[in-house]
N, C-alpha and C positions, 0 to 999 in steps of 0.2 A: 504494500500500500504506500508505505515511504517512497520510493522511487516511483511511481506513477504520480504522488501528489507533488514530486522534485519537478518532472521532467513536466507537469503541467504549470508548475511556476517560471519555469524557463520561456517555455512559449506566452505566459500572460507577458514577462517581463520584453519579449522581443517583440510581441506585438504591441505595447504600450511604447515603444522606442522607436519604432518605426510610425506608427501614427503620432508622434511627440515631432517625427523627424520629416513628415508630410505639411504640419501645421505650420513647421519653422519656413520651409519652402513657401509656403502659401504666405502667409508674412510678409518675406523678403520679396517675393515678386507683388504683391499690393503694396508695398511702401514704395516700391520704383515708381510705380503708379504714380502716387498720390505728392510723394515728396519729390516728383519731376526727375530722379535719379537722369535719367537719359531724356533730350529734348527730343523730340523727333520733329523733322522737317516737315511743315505741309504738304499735304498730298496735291497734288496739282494734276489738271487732267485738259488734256488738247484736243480740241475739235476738229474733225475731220470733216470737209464737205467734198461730196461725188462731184467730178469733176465733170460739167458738161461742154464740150466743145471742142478745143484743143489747146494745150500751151507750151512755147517755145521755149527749149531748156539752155535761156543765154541768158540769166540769171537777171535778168530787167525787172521777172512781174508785174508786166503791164498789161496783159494779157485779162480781159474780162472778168474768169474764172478763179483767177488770185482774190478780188475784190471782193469775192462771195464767202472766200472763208477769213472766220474770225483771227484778228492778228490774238499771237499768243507773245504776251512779256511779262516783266515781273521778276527778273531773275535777283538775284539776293547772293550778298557777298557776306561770309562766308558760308559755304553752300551746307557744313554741316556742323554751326556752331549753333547757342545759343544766341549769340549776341547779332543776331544775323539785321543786316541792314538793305537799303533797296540799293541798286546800283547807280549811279545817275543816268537820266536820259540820253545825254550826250555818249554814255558807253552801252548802253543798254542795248540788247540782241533781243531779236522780235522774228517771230516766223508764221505761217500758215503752211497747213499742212491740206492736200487735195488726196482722192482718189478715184481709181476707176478701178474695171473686171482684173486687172494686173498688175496693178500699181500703186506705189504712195511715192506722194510729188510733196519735197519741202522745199518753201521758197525762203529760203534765213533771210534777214539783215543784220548786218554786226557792225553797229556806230563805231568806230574805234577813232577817237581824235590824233593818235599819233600811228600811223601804221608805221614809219615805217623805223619804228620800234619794236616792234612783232619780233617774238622768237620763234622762228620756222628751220632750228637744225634739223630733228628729226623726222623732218619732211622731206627729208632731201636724202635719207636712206632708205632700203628695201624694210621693212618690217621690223621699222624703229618703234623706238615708245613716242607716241605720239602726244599724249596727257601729258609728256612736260615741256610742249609747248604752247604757243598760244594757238587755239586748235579749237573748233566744233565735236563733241562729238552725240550722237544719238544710240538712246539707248532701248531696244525693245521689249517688252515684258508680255 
């Protein structure tokens, strides 16, 4: 009887250790929550409009079709801080995005007042890093 009432106290004791050890978890992920432990960046979402017609890919956008889809901007420097601010107008990158049965069409603009300041090394290699220069890139999800 000793040994069966032993080895039932081992299991109350691990099962009380492990529910002790689930609550702790539950906790620490609600206080992340609540006391902003991690900011997270606004979700932001880009409008697509069906493309009707046709548009010239010489990067003008003058093309009817451009004017139908919503400009997207708003970008924020630093992209994953808390202390995030807007960019200025004057640097600030705007785009529309079209599509059709095969295709997605992005029309960017990127103000830059000093281009020809631009860091463009790793544009100038085969399958360089591109992220550490001054550089577009799009991301799909």
């Amino acid at each position: 009887m000793k040994a069966s009432n032993h080895s039932c106290n081992k299991m109350l004791h691990v099962d009380f250790g492990l529910r002790l050890f689930l609550v702790y978890m539950l906790l620490l992920s609600c206080a992340g929550y609540v006391c902003g432990a991690t900011p997270q960046a606004p979700q932001k979402v880009a409008t697509a409009v069906r493309l009707e017609g046709a548009v010239t890919l010489d990067g003008k956008l003058d093309e009817p079709a451009w004017q139908k889809a919503p400009v997207q901007t708003g970008f924020e420097m630093p992209l994953s801080s808390a202390n995030r601010k807007p960019i200025p107008e004057e640097m600030q990158t705007s785009f529309r995005v079209l599509y059709d049965d095969n295709n997605l069409y992005f029309g960017i603009r990127c103000n830059e007042p000093k281009p020809d300041s631009l860091a463009v090394q790793a544009a100038r290699q085969y399958n360089a890093a591109m992220w550490w220069d001054d550089d577009i890139e799009l991301f799909f999800d």
